[in-house]
OpenMM code with the backbone's topology and positions (N, CA, C; nanometers):
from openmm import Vec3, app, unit

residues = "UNK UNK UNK UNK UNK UNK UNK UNK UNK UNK UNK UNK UNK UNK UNK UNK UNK UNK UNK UNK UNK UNK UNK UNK UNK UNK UNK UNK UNK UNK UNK UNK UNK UNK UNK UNK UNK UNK UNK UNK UNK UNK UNK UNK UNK UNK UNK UNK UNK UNK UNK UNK UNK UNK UNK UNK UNK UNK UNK UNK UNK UNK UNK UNK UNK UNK UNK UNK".split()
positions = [
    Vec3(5.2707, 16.1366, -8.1661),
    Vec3(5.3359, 16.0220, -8.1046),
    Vec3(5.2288, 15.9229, -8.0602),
    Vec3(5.2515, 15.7827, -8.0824),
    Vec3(5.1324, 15.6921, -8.1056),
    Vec3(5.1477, 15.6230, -7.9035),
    Vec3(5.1143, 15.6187, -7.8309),
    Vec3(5.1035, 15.5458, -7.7293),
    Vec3(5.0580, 15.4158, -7.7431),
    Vec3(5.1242, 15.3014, -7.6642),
    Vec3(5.0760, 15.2139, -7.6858),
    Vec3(5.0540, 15.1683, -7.5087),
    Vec3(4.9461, 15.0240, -7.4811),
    Vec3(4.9430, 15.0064, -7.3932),
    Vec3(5.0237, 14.8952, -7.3188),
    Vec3(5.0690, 14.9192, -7.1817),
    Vec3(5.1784, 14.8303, -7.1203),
    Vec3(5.1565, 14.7333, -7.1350),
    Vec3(5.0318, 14.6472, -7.1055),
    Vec3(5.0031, 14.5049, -7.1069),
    Vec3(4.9615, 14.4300, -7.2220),
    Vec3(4.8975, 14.4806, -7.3770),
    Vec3(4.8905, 14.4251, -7.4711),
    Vec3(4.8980, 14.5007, -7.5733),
    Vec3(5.0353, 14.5781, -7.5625),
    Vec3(5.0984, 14.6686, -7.6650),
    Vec3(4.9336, 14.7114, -7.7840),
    Vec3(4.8345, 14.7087, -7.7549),
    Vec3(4.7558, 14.7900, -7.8868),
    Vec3(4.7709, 14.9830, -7.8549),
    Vec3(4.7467, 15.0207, -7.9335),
    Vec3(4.7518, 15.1862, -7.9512),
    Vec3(4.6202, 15.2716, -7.8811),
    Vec3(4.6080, 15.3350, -7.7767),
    Vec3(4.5736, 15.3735, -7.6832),
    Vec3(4.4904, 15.4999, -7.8186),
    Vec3(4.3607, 15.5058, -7.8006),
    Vec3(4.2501, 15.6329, -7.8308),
    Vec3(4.3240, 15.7361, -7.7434),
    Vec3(4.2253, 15.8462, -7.8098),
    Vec3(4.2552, 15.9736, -7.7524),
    Vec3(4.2082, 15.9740, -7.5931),
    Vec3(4.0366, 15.9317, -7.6081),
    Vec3(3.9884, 15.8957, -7.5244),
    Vec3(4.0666, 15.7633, -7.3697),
    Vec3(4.1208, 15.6870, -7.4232),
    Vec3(4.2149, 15.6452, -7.3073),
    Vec3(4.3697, 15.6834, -7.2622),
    Vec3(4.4240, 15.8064, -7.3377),
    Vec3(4.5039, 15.8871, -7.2938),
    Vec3(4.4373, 15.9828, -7.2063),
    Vec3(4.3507, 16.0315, -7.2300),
    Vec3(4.2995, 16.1088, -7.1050),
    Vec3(4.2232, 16.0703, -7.0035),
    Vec3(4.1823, 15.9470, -7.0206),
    Vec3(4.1254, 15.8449, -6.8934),
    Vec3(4.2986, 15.8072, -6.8098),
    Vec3(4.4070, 15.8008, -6.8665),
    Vec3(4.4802, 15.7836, -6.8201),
    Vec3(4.5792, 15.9414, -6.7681),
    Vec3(4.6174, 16.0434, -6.8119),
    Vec3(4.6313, 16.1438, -6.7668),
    Vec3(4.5265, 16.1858, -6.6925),
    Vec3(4.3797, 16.1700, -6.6062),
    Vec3(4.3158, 16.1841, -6.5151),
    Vec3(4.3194, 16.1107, -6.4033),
    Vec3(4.3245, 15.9716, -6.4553),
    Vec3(4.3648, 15.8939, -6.3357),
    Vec3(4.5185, 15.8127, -6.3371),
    Vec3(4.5986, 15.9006, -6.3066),
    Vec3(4.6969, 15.8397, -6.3238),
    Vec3(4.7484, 15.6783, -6.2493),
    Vec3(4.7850, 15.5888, -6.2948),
    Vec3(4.8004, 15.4817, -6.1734),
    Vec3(4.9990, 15.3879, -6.2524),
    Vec3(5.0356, 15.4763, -6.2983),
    Vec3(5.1485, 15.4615, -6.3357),
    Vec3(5.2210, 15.3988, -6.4472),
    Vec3(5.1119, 15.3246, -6.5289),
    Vec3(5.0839, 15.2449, -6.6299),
    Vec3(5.0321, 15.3152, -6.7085),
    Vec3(5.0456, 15.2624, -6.8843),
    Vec3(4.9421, 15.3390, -6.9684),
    Vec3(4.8524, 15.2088, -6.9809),
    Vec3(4.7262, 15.2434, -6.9533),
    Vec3(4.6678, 15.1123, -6.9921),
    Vec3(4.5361, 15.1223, -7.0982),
    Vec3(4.4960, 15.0453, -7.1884),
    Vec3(4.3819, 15.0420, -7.2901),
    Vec3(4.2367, 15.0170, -7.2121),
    Vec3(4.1576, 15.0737, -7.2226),
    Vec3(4.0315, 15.0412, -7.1584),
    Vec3(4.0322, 14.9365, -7.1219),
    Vec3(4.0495, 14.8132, -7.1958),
    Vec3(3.9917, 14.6675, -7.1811),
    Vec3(4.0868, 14.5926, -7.0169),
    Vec3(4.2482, 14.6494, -7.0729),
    Vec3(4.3428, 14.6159, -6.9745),
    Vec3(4.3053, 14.6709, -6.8224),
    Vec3(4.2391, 14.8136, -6.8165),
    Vec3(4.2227, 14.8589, -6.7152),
    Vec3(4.0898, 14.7917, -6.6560),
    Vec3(3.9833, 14.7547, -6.7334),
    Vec3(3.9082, 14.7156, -6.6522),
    Vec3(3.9149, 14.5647, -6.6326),
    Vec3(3.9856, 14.4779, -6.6600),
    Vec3(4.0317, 14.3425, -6.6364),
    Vec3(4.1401, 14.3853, -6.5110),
    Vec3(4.2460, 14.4851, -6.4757),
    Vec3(4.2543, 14.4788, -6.4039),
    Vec3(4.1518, 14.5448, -6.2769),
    Vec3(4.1026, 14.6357, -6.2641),
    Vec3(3.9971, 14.6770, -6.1752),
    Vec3(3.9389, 14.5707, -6.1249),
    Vec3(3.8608, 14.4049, -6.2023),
    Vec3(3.8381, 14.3352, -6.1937),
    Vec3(3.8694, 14.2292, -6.0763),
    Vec3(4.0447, 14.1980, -6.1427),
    Vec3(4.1042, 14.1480, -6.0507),
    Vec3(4.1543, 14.1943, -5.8896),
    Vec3(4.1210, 14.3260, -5.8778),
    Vec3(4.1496, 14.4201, -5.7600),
    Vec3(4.0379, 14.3928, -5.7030),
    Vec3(3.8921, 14.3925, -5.7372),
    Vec3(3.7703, 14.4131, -5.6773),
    Vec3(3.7843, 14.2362, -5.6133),
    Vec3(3.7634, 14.1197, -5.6887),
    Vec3(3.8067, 14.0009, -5.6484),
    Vec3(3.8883, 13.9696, -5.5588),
    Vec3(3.9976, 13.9968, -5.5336),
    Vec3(4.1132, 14.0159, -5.4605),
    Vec3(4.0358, 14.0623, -5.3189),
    Vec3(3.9658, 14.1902, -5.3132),
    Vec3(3.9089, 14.1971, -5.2211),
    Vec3(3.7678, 14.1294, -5.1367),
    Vec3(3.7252, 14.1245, -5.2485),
    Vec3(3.6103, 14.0202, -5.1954),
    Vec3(3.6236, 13.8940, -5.1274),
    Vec3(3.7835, 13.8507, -5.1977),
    Vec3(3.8311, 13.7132, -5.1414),
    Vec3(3.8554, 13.7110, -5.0332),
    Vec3(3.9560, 13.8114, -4.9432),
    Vec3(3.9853, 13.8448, -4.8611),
    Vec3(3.9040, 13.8763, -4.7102),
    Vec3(3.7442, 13.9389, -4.7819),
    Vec3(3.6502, 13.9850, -4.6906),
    Vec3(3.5672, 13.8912, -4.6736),
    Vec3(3.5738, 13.7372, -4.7827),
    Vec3(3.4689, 13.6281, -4.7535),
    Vec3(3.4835, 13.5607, -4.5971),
    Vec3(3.5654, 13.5612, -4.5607),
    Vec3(3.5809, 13.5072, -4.4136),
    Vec3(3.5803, 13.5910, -4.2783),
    Vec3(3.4415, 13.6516, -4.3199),
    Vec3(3.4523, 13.7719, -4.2399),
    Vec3(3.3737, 13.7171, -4.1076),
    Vec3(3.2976, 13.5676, -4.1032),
    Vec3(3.2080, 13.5308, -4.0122),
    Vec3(3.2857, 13.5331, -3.8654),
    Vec3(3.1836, 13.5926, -3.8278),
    Vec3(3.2227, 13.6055, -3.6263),
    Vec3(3.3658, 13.6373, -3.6161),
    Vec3(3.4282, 13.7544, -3.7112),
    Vec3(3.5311, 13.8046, -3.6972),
    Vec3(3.5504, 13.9218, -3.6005),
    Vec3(3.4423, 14.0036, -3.5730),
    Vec3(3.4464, 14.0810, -3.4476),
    Vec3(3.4460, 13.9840, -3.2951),
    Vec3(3.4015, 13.9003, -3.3046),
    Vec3(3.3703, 13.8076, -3.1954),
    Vec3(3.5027, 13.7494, -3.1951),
    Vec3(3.5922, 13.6776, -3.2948),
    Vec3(3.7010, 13.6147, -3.2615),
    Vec3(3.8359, 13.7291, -3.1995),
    Vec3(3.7616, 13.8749, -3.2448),
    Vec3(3.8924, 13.9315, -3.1940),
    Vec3(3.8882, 13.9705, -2.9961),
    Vec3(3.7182, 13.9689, -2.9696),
    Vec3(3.7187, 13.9551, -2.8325),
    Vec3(3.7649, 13.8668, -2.7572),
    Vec3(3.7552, 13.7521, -2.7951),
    Vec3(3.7636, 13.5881, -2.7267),
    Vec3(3.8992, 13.5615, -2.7529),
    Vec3(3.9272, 13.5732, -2.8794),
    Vec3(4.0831, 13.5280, -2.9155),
    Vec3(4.0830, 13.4306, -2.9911),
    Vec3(4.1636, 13.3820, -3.0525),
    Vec3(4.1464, 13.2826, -3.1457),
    Vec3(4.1551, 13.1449, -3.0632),
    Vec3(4.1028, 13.0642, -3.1222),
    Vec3(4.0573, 12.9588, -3.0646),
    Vec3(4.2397, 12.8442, -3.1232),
    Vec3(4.3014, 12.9062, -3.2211),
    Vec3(4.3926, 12.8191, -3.2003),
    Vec3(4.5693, 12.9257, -3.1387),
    Vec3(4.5018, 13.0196, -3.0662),
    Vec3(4.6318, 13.1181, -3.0516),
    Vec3(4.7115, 13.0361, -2.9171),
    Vec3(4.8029, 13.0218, -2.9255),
    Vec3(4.9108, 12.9420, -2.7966),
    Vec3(5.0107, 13.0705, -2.7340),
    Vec3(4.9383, 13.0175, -2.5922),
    Vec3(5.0390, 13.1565, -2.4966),
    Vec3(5.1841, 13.0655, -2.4498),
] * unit.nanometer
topology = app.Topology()
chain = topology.addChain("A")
for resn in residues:
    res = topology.addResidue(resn, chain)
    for name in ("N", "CA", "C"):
        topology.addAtom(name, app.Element.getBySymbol(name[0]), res)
């Protein structure tokens, strides 16, 4: 039985059926798909953590635009 992958239907190696039965993440995905998404996950986070300046400090003081 030929597997194919969720996001750009090509036919999944032996080798990425068992990258995918090891790590399961609910998807069948082709090498290329999985690491374009990994990609976008790692980004996603980085984006998130860029505004990290004097973020311990704003949680002592409080935010400078918080209204009581």
């Amino acid at each position: 039985m030929d597997y194919l992958c969720n996001h750009c239907e090509v036919q999944l190696s032996k080798f990425e059926m068992q990258l995918n039965e090891q790590f399961p993440i609910g998807k069948l995905l082709c090498e290329f798909c999985s690491n374009k998404k990994e990609r976008e996950i790692i980004k996603q986070l980085a984006d998130s953590e860029a505004d990290m300046h004097n973020d311990y400090t704003r949680d002592l003081v409080g935010d400078k635009n918080e209204t009581y």
